[in-house]
C-alpha positions as CSV (number, residue, x, y, z in Angstrom):
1,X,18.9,42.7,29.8
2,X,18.4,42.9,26.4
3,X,17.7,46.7,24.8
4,X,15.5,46.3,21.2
5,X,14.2,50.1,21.0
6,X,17.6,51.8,20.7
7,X,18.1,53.2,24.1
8,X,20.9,52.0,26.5
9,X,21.3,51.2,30.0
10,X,23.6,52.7,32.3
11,X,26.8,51.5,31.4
12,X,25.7,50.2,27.8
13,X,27.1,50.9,24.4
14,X,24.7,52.2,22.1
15,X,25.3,49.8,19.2
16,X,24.1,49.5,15.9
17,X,21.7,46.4,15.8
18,X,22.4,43.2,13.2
19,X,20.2,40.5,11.8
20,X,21.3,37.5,10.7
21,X,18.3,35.4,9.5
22,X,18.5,31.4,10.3
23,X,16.4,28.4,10.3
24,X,16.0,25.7,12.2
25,X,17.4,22.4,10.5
26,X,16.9,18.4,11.4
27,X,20.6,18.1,12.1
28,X,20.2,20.7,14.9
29,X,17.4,18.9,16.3
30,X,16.8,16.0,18.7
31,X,14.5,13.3,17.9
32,X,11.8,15.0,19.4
33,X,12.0,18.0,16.6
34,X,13.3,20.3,19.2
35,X,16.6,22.2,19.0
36,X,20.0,21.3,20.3
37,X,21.5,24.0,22.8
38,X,24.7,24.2,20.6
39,X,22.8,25.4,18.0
40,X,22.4,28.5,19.8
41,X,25.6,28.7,20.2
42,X,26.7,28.6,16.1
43,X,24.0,30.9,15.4
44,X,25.5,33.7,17.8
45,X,29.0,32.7,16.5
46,X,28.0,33.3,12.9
47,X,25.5,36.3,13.9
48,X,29.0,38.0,15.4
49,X,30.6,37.6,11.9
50,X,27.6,39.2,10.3
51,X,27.6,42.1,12.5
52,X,31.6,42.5,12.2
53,X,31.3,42.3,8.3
54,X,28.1,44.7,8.6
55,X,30.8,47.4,9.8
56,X,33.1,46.5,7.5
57,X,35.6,43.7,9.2
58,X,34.5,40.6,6.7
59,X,36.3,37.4,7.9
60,X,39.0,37.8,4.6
61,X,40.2,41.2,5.8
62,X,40.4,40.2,9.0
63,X,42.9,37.3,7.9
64,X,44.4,39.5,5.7
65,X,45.0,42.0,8.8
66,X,45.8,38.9,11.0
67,X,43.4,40.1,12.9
68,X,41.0,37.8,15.6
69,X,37.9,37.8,18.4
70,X,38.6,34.8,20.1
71,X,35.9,33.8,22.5
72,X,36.7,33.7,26.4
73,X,32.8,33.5,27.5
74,X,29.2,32.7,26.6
75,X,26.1,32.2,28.1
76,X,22.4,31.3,26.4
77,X,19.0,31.7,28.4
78,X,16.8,29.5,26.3
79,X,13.1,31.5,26.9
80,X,11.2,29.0,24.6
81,X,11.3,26.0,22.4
82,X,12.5,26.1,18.9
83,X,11.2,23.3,16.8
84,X,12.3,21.8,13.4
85,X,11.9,24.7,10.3
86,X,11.2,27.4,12.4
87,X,12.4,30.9,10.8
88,X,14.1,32.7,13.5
89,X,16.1,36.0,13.7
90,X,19.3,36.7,15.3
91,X,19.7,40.2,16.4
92,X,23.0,41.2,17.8
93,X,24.9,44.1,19.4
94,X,28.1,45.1,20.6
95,X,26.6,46.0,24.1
96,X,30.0,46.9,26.0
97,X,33.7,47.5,24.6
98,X,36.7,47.2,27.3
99,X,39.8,47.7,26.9
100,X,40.8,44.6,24.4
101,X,37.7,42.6,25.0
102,X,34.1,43.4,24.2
103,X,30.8,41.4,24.4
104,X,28.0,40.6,22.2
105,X,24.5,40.6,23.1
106,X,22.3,38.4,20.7
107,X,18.2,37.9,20.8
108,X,16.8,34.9,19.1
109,X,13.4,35.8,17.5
110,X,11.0,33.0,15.8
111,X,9.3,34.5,12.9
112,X,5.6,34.6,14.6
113,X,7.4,37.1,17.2
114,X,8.7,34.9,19.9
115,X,11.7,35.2,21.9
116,X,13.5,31.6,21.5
117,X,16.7,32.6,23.2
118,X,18.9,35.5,24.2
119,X,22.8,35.0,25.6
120,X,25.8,37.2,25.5
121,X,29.4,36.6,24.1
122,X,32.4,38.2,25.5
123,X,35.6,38.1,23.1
124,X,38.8,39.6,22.8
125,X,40.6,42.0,19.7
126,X,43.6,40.3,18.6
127,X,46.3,40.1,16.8
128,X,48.2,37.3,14.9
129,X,52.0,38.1,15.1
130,X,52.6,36.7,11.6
131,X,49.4,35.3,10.5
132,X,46.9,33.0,11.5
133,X,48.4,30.1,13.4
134,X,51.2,32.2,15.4
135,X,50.9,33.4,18.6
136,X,48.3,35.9,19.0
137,X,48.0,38.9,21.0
138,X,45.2,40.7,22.7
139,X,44.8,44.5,21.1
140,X,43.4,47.8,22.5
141,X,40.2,48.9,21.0
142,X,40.6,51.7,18.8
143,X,37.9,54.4,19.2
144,X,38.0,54.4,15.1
145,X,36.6,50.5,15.9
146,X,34.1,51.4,18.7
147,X,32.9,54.7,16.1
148,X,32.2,52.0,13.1
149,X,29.7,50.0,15.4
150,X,27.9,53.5,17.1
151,X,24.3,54.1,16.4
152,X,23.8,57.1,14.5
């Protein structure tokens, strides 16, 4: 379930929201004009990277930190049809922290005010031992972290 007005559900972190505003290109189409399910699935990949940077963890200091969210899941619900230019709007979440992994909840929004797509990512923190490329290890969540993504 998907929570737009600021309050939570049992259970749910109460997140500061994101928007990451995209539009629908021809190389993310089919012939017919309609979008390709992976596209979905870059858009919530890039959306995550907005929110992160949002609260301060930009993709350079996380490489500088060695830092990583690897994916383990994702899912998409697609709700309605996107179609060639369409303006949409990602809005995105942190809607549950664990103990090293966390997930993502993303709404797809056309422009006009209807719902495309909504889906859910589940990643882990981690940790590069020396730098990208070497083994990596999965992190505890610092509550410093969980505080930088809490709705005021």
């Amino acid at each position: 379930m998907l929570i737009l007005s600021g309050s939570v559900t049992q259970n749910e972190f109460n997140s500061v929201r994101a928007i990451l505003l995209v539009q629908l290109r021809w190389g993310e189409c089919g012939p017919a004009g309609i979008i390709l399910y992976p596209t979905y699935f870059r858009w919530f990949d890039a959306a995550t990277w907005n929110l992160f940077a949002q609260a301060g963890y930009h993709a350079k200091r996380m490489r500088a930190e060695h830092l990583a969210t690897p994916l383990v899941s994702a899912e998409c619900r697609i709700r309605n049809a996107a179609e060639q230019q369409d303006r949409c709007e990602v809005r995105s979440h942190i809607a549950r922290w664990g103990g090293k992994s966390f997930v993502v909840r993303h709404e797809v929004v056309r422009e006009d005010g209807t719902p495309l797509a909504e889906g859910s990512e589940t990643r882990v923190w981690g940790r590069y031992e020396d730098g990208p490329g070497s083994p990596m290890k999965g992190q505890t969540i610092s509550e410093e972290m969980k505080a930088r993504f809490r709705a005021g």
